[in-house]
Backbone as XML, in Angstrom:
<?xml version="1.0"?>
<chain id="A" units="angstrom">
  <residue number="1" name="UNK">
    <atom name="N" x="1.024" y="9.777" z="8.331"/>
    <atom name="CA" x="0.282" y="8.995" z="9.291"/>
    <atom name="C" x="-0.043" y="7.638" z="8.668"/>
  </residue>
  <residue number="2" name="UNK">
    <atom name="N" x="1.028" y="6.691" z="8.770"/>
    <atom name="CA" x="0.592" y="5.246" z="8.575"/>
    <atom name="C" x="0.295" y="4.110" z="9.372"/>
  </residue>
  <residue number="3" name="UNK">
    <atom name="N" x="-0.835" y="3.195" z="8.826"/>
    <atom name="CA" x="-1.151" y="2.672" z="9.874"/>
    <atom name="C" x="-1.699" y="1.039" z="9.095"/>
  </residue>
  <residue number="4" name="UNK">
    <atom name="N" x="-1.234" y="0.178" z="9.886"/>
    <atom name="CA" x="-1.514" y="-1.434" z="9.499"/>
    <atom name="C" x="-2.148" y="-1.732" z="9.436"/>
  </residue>
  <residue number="5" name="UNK">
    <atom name="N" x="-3.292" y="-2.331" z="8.201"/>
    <atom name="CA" x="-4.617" y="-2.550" z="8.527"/>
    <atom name="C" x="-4.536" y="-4.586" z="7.871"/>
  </residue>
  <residue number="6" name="UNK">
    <atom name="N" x="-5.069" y="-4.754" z="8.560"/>
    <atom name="CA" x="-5.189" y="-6.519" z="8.081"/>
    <atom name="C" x="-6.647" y="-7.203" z="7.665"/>
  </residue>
  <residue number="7" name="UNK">
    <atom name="N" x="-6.133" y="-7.428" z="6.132"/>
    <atom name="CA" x="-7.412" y="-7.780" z="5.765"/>
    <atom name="C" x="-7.606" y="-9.303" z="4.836"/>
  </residue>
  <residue number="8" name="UNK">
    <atom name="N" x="-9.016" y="-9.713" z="4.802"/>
    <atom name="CA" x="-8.616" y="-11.052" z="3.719"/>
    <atom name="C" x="-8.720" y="-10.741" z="2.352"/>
  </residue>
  <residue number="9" name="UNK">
    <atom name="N" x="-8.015" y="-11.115" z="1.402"/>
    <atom name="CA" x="-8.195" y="-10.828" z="0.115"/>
    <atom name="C" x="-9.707" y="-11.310" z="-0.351"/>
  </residue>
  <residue number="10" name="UNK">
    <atom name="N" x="-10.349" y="-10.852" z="-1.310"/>
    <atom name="CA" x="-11.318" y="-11.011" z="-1.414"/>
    <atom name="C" x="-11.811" y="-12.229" z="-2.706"/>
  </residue>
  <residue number="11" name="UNK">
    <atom name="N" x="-10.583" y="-12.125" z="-3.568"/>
    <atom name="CA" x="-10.247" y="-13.200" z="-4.327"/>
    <atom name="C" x="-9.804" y="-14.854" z="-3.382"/>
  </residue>
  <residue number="12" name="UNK">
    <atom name="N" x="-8.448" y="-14.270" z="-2.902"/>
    <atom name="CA" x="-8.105" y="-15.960" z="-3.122"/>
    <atom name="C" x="-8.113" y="-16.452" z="-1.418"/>
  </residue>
  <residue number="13" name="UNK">
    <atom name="N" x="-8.514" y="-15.357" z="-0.629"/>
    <atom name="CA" x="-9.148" y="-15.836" z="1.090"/>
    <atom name="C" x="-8.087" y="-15.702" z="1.792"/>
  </residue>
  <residue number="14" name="UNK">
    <atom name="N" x="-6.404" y="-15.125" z="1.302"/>
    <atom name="CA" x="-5.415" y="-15.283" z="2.354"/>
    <atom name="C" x="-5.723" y="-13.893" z="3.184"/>
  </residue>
  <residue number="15" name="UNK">
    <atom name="N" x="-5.168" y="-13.730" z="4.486"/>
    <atom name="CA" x="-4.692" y="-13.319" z="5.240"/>
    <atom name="C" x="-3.494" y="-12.307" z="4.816"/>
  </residue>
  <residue number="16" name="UNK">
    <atom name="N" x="-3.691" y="-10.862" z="5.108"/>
    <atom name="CA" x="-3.067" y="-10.361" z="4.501"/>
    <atom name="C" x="-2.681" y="-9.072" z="5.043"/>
  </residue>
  <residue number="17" name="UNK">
    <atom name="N" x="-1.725" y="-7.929" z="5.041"/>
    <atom name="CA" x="-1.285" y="-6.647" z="5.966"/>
    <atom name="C" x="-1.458" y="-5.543" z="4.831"/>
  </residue>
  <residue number="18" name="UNK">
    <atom name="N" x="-1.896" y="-4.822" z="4.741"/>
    <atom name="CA" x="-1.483" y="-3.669" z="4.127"/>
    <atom name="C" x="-1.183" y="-2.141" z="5.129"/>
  </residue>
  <residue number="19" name="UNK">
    <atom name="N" x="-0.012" y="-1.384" z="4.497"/>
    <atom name="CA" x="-0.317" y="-0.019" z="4.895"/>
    <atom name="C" x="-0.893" y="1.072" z="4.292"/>
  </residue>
  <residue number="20" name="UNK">
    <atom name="N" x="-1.854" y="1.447" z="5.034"/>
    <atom name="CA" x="-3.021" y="2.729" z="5.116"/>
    <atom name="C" x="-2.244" y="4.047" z="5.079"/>
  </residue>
  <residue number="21" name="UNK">
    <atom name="N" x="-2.625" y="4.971" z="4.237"/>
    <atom name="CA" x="-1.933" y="6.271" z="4.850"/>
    <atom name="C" x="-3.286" y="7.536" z="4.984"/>
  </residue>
  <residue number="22" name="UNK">
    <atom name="N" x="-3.081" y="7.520" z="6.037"/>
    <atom name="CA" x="-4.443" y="7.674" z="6.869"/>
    <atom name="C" x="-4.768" y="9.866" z="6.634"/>
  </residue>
  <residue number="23" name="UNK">
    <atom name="N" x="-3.151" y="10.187" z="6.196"/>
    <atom name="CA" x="-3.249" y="11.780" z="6.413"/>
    <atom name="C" x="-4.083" y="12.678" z="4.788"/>
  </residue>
  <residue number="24" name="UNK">
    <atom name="N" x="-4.188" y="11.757" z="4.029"/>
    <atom name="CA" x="-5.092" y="12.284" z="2.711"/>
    <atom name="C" x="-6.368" y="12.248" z="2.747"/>
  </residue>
  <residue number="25" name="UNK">
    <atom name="N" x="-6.446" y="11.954" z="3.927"/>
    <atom name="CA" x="-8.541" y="11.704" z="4.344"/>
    <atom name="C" x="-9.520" y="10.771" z="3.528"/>
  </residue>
  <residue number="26" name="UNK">
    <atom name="N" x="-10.154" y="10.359" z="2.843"/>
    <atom name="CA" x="-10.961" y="9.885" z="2.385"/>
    <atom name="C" x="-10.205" y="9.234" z="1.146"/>
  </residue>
  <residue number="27" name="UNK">
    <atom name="N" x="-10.584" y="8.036" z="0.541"/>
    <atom name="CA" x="-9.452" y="7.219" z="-0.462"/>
    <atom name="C" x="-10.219" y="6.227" z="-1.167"/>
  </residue>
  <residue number="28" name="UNK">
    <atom name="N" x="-10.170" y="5.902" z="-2.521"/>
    <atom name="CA" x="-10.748" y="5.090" z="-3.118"/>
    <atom name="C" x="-9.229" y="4.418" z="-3.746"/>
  </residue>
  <residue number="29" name="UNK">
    <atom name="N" x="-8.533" y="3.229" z="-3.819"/>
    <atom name="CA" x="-7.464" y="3.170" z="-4.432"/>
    <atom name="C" x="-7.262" y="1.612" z="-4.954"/>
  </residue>
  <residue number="30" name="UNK">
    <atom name="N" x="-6.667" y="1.225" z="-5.784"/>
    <atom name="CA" x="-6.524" y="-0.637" z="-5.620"/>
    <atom name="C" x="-4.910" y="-0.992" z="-5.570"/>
  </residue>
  <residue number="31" name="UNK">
    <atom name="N" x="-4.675" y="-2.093" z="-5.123"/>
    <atom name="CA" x="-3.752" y="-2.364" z="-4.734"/>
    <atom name="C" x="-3.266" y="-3.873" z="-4.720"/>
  </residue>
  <residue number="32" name="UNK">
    <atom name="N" x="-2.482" y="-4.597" z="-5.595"/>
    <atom name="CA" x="-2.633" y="-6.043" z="-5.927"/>
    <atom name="C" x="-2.694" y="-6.670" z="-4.863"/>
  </residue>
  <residue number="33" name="UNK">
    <atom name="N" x="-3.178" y="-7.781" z="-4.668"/>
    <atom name="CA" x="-2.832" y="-8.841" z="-3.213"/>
    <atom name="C" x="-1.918" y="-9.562" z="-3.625"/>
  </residue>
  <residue number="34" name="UNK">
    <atom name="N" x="-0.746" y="-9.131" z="-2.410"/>
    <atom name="CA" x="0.465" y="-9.853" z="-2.915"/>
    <atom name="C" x="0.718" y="-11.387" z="-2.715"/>
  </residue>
  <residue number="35" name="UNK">
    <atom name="N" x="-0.373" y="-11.947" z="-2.464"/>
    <atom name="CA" x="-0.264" y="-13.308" z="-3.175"/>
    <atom name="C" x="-1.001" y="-13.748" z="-4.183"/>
  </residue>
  <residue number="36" name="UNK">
    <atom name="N" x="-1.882" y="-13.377" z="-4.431"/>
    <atom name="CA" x="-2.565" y="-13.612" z="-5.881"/>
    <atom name="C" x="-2.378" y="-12.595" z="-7.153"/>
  </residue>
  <residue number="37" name="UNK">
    <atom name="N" x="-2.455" y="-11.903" z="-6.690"/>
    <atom name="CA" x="-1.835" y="-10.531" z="-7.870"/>
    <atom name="C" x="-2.704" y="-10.227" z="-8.362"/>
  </residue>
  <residue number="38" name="UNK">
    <atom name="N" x="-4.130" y="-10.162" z="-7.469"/>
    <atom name="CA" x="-5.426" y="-9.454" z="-8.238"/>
    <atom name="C" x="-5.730" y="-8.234" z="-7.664"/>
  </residue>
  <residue number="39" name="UNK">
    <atom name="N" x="-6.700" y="-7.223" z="-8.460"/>
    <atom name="CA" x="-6.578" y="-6.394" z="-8.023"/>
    <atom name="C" x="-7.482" y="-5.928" z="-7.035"/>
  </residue>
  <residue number="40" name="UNK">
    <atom name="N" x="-7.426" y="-5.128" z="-5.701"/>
    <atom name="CA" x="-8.313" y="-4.815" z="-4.793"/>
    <atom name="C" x="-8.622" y="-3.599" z="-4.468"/>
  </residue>
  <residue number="41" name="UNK">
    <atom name="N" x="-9.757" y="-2.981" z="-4.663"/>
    <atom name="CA" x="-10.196" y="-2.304" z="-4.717"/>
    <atom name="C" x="-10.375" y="-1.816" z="-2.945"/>
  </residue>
  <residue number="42" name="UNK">
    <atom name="N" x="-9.566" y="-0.643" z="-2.430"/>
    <atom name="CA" x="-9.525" y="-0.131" z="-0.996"/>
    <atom name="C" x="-10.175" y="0.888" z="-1.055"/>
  </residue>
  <residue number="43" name="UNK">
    <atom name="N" x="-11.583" y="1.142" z="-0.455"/>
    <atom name="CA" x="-11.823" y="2.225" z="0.056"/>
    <atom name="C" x="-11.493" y="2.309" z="1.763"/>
  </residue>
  <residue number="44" name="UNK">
    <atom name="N" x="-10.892" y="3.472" z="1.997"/>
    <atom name="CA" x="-10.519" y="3.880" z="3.230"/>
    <atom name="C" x="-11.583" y="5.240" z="3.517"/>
  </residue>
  <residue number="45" name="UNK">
    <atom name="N" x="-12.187" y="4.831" z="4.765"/>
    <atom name="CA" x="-12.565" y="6.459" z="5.049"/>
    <atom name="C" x="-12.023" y="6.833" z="6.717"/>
  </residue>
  <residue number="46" name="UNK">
    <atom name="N" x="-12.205" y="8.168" z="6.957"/>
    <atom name="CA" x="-11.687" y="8.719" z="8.047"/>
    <atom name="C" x="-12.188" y="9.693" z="8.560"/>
  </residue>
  <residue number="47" name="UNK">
    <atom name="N" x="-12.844" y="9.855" z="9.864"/>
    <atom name="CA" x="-13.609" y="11.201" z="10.100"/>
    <atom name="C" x="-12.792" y="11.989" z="11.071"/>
  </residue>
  <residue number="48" name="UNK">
    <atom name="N" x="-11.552" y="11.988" z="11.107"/>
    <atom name="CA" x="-10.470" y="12.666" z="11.879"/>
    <atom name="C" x="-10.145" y="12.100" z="13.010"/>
  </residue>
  <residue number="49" name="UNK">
    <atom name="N" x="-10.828" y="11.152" z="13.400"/>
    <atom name="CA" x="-10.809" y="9.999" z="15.032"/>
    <atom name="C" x="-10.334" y="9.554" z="14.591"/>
  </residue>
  <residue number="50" name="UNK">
    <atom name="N" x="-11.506" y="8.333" z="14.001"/>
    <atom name="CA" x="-11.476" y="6.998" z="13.514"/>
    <atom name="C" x="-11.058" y="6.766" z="11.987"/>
  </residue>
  <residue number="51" name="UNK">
    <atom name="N" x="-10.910" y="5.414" z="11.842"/>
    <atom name="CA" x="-10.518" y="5.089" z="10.407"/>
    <atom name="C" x="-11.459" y="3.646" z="10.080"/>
  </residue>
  <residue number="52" name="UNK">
    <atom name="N" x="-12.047" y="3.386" z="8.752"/>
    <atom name="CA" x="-12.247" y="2.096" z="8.621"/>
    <atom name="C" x="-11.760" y="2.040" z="6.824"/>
  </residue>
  <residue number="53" name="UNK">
    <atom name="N" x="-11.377" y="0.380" z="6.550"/>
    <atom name="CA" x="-10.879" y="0.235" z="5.741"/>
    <atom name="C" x="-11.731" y="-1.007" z="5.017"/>
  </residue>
  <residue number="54" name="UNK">
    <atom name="N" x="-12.470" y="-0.941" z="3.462"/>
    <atom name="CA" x="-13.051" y="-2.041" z="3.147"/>
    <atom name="C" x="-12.651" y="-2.321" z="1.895"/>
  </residue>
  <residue number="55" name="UNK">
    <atom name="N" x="-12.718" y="-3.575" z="1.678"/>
    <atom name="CA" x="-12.004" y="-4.223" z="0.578"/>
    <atom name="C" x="-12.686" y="-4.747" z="-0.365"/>
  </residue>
  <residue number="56" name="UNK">
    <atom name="N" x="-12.497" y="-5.047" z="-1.588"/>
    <atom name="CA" x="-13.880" y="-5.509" z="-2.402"/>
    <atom name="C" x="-12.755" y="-5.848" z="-4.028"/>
  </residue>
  <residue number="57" name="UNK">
    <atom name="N" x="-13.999" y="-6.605" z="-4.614"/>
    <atom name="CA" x="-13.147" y="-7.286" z="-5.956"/>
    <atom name="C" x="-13.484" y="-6.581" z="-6.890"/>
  </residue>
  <residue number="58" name="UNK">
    <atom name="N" x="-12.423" y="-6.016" z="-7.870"/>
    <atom name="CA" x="-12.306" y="-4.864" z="-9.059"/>
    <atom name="C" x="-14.080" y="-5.512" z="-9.335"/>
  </residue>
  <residue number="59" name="UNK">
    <atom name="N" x="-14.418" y="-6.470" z="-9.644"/>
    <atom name="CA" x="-15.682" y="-6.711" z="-10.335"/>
    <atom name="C" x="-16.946" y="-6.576" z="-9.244"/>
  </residue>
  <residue number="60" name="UNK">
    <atom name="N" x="-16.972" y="-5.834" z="-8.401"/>
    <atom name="CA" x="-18.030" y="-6.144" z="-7.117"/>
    <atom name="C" x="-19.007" y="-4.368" z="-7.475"/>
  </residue>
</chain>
């Protein structure tokens, strides 16, 4: 179950797509922003409906 989530990097402010994989339920993970190449820290949560996805800087 994947799903597109669009977010701003939290470092360098671009505009940005990542895919979510929504079927492991609950997720703490980081993932570089592929234009700055820093690292971002994704928590995803999911209560079997809904999904929300928040983003934050390795140092936050």
């Amino acid at each position: 179950m994947l799903e597109n989530q669009a977010y701003d990097c939290p470092y360098c402010g671009e505009p940005v797509e990542a895919v979510v994989d929504l079927s492991a339920g609950d997720q703490l993970y980081y993932e570089d922003c592929p234009v700055c190449c820093r690292p971002i820290l994704f928590d995803l949560r999911s209560d079997g409906q809904t999904w929300s996805v928040d983003v934050r800087r390795e140092d936050e």
